[in-house]
N, C-alpha and C positions, 0 to 999 in steps of 0.2 A: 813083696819080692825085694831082695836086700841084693843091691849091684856092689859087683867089686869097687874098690878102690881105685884104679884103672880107667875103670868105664866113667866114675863119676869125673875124674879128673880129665878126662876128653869130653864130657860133654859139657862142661863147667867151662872149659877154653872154647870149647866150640859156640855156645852160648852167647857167650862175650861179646863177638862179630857179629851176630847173627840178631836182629831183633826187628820183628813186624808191626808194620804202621798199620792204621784202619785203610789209607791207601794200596800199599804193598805190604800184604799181609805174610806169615811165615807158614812154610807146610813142613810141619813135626812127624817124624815118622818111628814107630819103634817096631820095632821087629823080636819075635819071640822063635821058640823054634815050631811051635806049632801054628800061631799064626801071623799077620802085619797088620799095623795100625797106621791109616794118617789124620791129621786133621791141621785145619788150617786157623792158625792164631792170631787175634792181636795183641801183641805183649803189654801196648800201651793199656787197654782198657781193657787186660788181662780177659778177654772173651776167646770162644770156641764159635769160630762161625760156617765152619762145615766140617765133617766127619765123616768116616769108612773106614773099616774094619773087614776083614775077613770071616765073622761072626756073624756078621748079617745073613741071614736066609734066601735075599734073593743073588746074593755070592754064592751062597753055601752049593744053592742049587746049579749053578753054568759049569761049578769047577767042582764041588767034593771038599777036598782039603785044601787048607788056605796056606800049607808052605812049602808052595810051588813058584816058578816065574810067572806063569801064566796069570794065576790068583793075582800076585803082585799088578801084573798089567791090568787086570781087571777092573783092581781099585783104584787105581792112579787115572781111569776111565771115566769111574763111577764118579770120583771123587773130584774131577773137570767138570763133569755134568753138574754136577749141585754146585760147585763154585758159581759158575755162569750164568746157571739161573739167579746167584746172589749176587751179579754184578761185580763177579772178583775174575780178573782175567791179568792180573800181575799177580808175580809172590816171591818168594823168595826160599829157595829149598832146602831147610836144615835135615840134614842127613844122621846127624846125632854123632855117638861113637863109632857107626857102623862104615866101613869104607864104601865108596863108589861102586861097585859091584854086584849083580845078581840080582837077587830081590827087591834091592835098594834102586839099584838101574833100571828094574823093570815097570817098578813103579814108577818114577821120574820121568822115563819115554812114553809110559801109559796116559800120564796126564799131559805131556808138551805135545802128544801125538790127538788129544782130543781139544786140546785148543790153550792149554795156559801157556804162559810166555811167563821162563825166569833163568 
């Protein structure tokens, strides 16, 4: 997928601030028009240490289609729950190019509403 020149140049700045320790790790989110992604990173030792998607099948099945709010809260749920079981209960939440808003919000409340702090 080939992002505008816009997009890269906001998330290249937004990047910059933004970087996860194996302490306070970073939750990455991209957003498509059909579905959301998050996962949460250490940039330091460049790992993926939990993930959720709106591809998953036991999403697919609560909600249908994955670019909804509701889907969004879902995963932001889902995506608490496996944190916590790995012992990650800070983070820190990179939003990308995407503003504050909608899918991006509802994700964010989904996860601070099931127990992460950031």
């Amino acid at each position: 997928m080939k992002l505008s020149k816009k997009i890269l140049k906001k998330r290249k700045s937004t990047r910059g601030l933004i970087k996860g320790t194996k302490e306070k790790p970073r939750l990455s989110v991209f957003r498509s028009n059909l579905h959301i992604y998050a996962q949460i990173v250490d940039d330091i030792n460049f790992n993926t240490l939990v993930s959720c998607s709106s591809i998953e099948s036991e999403i697919r099945k609560e909600v249908g289609k994955g670019n909804t709010c509701q889907a969004a809260k879902l995963i932001g749920q889902k995506l608490a729950e496996r944190s916590l079981k790995n012992n990650i209960k800070h983070i820190i939440f990179d939003r990308g190019p995407y503003i504050y808003h909608g899918r991006i919000k509802a994700l964010a409340e989904g996860a601070r509403a099931a127990g992460l702090n950031f």
